[in-house]
Residue frames as a rotation matrix with the C-alpha (Angstrom) as fourth column:
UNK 1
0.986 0.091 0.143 94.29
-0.165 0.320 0.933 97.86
0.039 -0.943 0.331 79.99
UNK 2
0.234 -0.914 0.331 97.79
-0.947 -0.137 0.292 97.54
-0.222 -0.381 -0.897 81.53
UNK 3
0.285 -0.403 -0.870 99.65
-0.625 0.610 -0.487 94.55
0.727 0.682 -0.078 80.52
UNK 4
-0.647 -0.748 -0.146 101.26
0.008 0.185 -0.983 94.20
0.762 -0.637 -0.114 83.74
UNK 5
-0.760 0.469 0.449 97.58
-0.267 0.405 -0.874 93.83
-0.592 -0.785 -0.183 85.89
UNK 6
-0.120 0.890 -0.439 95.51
-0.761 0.202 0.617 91.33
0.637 0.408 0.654 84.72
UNK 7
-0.029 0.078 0.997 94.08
-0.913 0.404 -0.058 88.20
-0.407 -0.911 0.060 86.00
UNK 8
0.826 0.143 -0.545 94.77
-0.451 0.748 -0.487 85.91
0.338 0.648 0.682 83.39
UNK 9
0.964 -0.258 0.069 97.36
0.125 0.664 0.738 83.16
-0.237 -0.702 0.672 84.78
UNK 10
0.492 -0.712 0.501 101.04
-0.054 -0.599 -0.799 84.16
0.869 0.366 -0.333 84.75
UNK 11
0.239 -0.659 -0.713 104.42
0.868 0.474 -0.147 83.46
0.435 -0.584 0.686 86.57
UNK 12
0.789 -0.355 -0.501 105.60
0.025 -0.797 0.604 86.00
-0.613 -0.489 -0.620 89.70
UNK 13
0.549 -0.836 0.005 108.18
-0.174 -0.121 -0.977 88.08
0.817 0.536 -0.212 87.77
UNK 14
0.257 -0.649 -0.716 111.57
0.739 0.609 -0.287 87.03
0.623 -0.456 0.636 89.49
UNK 15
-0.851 -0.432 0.297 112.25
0.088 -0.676 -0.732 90.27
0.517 -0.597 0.613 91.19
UNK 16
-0.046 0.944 0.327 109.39
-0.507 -0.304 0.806 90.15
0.861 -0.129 0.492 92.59
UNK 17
0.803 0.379 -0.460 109.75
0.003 0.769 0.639 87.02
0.596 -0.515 0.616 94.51
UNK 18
0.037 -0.935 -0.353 113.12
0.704 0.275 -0.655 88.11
0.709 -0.224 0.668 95.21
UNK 19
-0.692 0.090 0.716 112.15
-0.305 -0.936 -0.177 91.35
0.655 -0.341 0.675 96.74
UNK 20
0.440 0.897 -0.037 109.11
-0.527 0.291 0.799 89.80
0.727 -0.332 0.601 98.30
UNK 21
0.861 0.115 -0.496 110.49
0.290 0.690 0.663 86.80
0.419 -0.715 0.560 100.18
UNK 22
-0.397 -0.807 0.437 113.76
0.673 -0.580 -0.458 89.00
0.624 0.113 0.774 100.49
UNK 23
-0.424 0.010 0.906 111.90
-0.392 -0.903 -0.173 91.16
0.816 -0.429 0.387 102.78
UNK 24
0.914 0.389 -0.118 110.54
-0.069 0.436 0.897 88.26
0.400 -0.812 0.426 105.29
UNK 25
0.011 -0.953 -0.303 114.73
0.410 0.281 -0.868 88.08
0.912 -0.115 0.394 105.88
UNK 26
-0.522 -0.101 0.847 114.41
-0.535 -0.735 -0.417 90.97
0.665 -0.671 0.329 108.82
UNK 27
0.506 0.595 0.624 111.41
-0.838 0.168 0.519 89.37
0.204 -0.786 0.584 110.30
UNK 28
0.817 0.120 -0.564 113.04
-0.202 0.976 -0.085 85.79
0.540 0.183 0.821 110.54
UNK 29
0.095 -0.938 0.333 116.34
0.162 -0.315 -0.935 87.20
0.982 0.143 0.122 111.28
UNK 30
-0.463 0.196 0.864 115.30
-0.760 -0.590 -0.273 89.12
0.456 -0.784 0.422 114.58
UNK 31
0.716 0.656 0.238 113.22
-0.654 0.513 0.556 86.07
0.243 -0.554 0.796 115.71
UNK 32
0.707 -0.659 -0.257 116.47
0.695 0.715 0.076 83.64
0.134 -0.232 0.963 115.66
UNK 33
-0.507 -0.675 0.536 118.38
-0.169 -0.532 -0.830 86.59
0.845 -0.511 0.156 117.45
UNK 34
0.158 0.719 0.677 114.86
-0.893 -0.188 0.408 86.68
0.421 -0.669 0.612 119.83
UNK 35
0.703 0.244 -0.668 115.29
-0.305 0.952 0.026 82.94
0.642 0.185 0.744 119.79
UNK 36
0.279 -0.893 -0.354 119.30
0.810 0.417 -0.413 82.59
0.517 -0.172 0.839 120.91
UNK 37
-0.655 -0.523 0.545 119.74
0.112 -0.781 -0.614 85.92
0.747 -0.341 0.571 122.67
UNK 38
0.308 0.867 -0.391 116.71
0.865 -0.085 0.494 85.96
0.395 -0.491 -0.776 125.45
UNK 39
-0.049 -0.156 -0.987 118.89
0.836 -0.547 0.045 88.19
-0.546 -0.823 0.157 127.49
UNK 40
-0.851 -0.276 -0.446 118.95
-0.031 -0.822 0.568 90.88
-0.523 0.498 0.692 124.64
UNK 41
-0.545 0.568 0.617 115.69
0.738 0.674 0.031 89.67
-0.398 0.472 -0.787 123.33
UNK 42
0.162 0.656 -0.737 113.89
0.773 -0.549 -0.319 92.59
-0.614 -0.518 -0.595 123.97
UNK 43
-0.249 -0.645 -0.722 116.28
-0.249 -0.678 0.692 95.00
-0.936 0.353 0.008 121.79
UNK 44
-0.930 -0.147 0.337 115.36
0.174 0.631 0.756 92.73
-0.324 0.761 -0.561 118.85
UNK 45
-0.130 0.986 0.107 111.74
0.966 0.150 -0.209 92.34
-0.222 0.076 -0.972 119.36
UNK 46
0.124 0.379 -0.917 111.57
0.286 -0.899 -0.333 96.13
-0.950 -0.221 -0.220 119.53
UNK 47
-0.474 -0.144 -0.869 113.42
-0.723 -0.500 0.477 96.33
-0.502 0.854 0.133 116.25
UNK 48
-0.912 0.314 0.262 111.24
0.405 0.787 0.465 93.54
-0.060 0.531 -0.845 114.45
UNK 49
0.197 0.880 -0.432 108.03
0.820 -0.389 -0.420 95.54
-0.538 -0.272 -0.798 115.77
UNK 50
0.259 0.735 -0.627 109.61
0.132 -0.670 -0.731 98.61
-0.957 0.106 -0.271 113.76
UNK 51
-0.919 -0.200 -0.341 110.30
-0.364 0.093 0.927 96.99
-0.154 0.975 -0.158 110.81
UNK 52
-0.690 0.717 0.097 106.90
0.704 0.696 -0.142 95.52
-0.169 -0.029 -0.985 111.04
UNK 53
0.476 0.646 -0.597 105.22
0.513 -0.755 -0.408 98.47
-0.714 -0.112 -0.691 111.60
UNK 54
-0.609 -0.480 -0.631 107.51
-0.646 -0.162 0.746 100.00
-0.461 0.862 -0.211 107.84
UNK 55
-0.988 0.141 0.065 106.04
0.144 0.673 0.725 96.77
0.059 0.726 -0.685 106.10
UNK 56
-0.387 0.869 -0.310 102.41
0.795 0.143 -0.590 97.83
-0.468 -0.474 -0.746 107.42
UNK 57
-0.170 0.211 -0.963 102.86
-0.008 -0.977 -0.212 101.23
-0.985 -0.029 0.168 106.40
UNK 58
-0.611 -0.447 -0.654 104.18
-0.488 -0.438 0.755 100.31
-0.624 0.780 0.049 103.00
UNK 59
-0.570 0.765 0.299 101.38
0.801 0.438 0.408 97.52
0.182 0.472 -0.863 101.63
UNK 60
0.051 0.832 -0.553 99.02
0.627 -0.458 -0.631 99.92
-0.778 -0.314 -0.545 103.08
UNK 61
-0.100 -0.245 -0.964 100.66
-0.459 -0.849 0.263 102.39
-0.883 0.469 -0.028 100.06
UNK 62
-0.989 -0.045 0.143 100.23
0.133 0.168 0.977 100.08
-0.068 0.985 -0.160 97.44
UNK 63
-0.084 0.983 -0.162 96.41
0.839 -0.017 -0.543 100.62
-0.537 -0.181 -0.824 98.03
UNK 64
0.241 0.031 -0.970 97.26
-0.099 -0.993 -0.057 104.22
-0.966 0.110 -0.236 96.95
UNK 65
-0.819 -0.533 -0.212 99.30
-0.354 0.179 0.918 103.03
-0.452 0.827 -0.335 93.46
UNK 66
-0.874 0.362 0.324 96.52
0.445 0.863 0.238 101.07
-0.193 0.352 -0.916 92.88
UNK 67
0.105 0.935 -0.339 94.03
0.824 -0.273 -0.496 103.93
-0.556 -0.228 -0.799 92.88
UNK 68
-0.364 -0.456 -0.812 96.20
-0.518 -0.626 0.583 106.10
-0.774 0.633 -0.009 90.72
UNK 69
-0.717 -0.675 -0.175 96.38
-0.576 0.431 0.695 102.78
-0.393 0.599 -0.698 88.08
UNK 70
-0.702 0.372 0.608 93.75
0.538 0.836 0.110 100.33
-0.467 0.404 -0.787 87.73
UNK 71
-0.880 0.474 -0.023 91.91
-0.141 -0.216 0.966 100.75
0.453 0.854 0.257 85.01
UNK 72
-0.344 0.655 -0.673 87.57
0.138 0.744 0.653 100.31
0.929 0.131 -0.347 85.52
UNK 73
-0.535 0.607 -0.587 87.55
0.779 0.087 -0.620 101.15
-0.326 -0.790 -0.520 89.32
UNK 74
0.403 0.507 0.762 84.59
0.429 -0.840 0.332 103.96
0.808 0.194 -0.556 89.77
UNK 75
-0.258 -0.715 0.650 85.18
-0.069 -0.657 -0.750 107.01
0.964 -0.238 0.120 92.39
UNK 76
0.426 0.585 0.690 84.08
-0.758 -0.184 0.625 105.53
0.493 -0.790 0.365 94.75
UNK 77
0.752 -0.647 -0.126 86.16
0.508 0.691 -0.514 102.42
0.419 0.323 0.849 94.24
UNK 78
-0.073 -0.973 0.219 89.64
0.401 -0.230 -0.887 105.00
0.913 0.023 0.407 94.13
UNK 79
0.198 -0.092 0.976 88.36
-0.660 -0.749 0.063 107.05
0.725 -0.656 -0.209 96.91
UNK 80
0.870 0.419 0.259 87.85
-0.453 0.474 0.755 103.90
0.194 -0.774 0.603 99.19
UNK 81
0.695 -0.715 -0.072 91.57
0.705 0.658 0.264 102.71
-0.141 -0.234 0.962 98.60
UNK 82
0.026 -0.473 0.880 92.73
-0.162 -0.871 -0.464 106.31
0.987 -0.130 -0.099 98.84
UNK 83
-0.011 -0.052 0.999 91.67
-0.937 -0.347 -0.029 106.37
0.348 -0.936 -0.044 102.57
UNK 84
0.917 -0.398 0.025 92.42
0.392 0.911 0.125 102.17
-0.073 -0.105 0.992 102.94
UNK 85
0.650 -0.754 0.096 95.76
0.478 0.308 -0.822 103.14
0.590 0.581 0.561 102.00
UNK 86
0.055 -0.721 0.690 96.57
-0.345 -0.663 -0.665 105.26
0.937 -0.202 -0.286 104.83
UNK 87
0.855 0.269 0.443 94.89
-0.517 0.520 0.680 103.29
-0.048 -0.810 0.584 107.89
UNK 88
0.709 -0.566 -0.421 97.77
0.526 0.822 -0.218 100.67
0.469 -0.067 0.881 107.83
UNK 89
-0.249 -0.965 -0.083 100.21
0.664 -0.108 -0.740 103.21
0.705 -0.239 0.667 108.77
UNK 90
-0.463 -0.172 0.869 98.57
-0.626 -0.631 -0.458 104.95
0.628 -0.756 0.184 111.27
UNK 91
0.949 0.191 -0.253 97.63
0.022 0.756 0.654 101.50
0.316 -0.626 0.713 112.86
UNK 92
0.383 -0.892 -0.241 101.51
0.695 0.450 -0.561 100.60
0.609 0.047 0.792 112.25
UNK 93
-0.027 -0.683 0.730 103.13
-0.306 -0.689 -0.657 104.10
0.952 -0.241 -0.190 114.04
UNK 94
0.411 0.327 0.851 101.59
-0.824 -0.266 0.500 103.46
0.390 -0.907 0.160 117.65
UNK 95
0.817 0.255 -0.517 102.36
-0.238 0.966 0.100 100.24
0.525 0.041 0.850 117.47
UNK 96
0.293 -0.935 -0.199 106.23
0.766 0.355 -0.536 101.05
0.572 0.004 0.820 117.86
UNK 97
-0.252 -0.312 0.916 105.52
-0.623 -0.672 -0.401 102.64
0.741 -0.671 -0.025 121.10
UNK 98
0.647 0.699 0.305 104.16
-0.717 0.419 0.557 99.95
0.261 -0.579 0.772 122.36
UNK 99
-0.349 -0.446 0.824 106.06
-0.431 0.857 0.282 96.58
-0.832 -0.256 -0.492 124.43
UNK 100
-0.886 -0.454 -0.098 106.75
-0.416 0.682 0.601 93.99
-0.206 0.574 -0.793 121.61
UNK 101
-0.913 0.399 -0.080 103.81
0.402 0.916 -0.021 91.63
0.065 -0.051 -0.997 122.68
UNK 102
0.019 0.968 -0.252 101.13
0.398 -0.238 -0.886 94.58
-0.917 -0.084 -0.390 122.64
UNK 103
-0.371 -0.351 -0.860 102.77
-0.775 -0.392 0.495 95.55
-0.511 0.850 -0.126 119.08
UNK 104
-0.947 0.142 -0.290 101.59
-0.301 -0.067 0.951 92.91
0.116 0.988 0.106 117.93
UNK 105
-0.007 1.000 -0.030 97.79
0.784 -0.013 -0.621 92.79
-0.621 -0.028 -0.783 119.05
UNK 106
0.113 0.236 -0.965 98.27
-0.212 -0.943 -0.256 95.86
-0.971 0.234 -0.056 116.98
UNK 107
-0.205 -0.672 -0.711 100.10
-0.823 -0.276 0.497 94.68
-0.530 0.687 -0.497 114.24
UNK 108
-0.961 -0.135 0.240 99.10
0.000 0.870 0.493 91.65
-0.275 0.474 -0.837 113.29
UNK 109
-0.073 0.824 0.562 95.41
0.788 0.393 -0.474 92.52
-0.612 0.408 -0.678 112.78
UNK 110
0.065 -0.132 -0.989 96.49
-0.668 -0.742 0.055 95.54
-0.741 0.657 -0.136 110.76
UNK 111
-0.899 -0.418 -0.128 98.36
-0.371 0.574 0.731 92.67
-0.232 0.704 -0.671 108.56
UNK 112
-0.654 0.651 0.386 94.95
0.610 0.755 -0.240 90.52
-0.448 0.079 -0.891 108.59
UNK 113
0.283 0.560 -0.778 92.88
-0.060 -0.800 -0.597 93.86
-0.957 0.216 -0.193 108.11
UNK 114
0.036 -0.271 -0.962 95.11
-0.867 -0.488 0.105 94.79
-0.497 0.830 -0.253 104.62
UNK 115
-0.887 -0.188 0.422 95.11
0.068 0.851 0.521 91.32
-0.457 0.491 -0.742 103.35
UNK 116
-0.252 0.905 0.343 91.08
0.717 0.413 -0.562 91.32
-0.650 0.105 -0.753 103.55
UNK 117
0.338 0.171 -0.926 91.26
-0.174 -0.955 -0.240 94.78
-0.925 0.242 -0.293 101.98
UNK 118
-0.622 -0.440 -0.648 93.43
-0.765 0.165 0.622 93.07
-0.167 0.882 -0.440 98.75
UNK 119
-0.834 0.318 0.450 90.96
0.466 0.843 0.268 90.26
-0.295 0.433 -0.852 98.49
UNK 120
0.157 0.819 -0.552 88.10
0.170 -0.572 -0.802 92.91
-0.973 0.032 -0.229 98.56
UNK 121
0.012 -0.397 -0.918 90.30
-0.596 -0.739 0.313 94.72
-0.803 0.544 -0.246 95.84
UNK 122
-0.831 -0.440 0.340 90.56
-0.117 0.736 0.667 91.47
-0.543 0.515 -0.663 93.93
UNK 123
-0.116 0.905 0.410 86.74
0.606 0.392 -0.692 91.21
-0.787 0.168 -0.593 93.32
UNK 124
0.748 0.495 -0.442 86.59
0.075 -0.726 -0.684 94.57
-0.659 0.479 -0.580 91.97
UNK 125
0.560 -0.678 -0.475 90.21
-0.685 -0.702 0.193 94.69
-0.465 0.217 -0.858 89.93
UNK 126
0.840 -0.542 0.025 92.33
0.538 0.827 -0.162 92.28
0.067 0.150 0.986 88.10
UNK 127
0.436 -0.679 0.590 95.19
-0.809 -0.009 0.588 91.76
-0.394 -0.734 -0.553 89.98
UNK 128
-0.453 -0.880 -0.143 98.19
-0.844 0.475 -0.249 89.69
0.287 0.008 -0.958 89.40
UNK 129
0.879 0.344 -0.331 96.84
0.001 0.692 0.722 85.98
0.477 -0.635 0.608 90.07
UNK 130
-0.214 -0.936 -0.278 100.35
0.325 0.200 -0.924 86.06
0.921 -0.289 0.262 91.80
UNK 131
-0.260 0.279 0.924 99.12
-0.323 -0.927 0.189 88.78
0.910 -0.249 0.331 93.84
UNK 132
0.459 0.567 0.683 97.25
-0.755 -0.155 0.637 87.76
0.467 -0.809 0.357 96.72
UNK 133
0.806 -0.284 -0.520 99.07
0.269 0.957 -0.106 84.30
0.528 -0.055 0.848 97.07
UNK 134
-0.044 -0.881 0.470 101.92
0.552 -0.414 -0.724 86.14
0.833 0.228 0.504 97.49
UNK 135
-0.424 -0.210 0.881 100.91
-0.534 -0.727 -0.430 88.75
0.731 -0.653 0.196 100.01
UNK 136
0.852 0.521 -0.052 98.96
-0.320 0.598 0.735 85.81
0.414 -0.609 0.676 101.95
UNK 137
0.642 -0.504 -0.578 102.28
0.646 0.761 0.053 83.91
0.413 -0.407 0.815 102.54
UNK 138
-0.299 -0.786 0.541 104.48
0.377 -0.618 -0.690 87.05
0.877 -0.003 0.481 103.17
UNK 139
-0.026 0.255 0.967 101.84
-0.853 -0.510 0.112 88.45
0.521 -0.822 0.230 106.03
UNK 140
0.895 0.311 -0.320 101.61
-0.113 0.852 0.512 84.69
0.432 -0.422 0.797 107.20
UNK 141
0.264 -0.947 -0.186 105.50
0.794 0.322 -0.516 84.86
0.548 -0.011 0.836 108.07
UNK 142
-0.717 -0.576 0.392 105.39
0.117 -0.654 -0.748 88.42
0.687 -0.490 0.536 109.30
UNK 143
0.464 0.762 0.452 102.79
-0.487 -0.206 0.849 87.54
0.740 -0.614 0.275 111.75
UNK 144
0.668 -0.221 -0.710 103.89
0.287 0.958 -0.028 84.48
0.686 -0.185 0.703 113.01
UNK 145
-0.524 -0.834 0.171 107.59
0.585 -0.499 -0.640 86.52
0.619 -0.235 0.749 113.57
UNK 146
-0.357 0.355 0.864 105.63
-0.361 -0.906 0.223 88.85
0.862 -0.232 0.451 115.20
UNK 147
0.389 0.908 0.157 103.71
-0.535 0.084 0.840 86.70
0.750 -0.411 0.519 117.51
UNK 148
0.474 -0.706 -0.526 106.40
0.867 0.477 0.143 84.30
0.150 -0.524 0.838 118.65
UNK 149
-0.314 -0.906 0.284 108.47
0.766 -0.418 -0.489 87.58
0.562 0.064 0.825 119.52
UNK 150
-0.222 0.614 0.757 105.62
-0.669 -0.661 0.339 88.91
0.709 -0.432 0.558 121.42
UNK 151
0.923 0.348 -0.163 105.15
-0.155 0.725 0.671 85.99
0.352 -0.594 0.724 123.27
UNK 152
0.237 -0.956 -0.171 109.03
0.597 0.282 -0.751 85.22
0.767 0.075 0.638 123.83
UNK 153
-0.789 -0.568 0.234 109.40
0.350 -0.729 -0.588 88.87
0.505 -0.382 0.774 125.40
UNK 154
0.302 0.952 0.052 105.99
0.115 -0.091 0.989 89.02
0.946 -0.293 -0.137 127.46
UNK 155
-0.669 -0.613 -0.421 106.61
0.444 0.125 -0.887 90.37
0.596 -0.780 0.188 131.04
């Protein structure tokens, strides 16, 4: 078994957390432009919605890594987070044709969708205990950003 996925207790490696919460910067960012700029708000929201829809695409790909790697799953197991692993991004593309505030009715249960899809994955896989904590607070922030920036720019 891989060293690097188990579920035995163990500290997020530092790049990890740096890269992680290091990537809620965009969404936060764009909301306190959305926040102080109303008259330009729109321009923002639009570009939060397609970095959102990038971060949707790209969890959805660890689904794929994770069917290459874990040890133990059966084919039915890899096949099911082969074709999990694209759905996120073709939720995530339309999305960023859409006004801000129907991006995310799109986006944000994609996020909720791929979370439930790693806790699924958790039952059947040892995972990082870091893991899910982690991707629980990261989609909790890029909803949120998402929602208040969909609301904000509702017309």
């Amino acid at each position: 078994m891989n060293p690097d996925i188990t579920n035995t207790p163990e500290t997020m490696p530092r790049e990890v957390a740096w890269l992680g919460y290091g990537g809620l910067v965009p969404f936060v960012g764009l909301l306190s432009i959305v926040l102080v700029d109303p008259h330009h708000g729109l321009v923002w929201a639009d570009a939060m919605v397609a970095y959102g829809a990038i971060i949707l695409g790209f969890v959805g790909a660890l689904h794929w890594g994770f069917a290459m790697s874990l040890p133990g799953l059966s084919r039915q197991q890899r096949r099911r987070r082969y074709v999990w692993s694209v759905v996120p991004a073709l939720l995530a593309w339309p999305a960023t044709l859409f006004a801000p505030w129907m991006a995310a009715l799109v986006l944000v249960p994609g996020f909720i969708l791929h979370y439930l899809q790693d806790r699924r994955l958790a039952t059947i896989a040892a995972l990082p205990t870091w893991y899910l904590p982690l991707r629980l607070r990261l989609s909790v922030v890029g909803c949120l950003c998402l929602c208040i920036a969909g609301a904000l720019t509702f017309y």
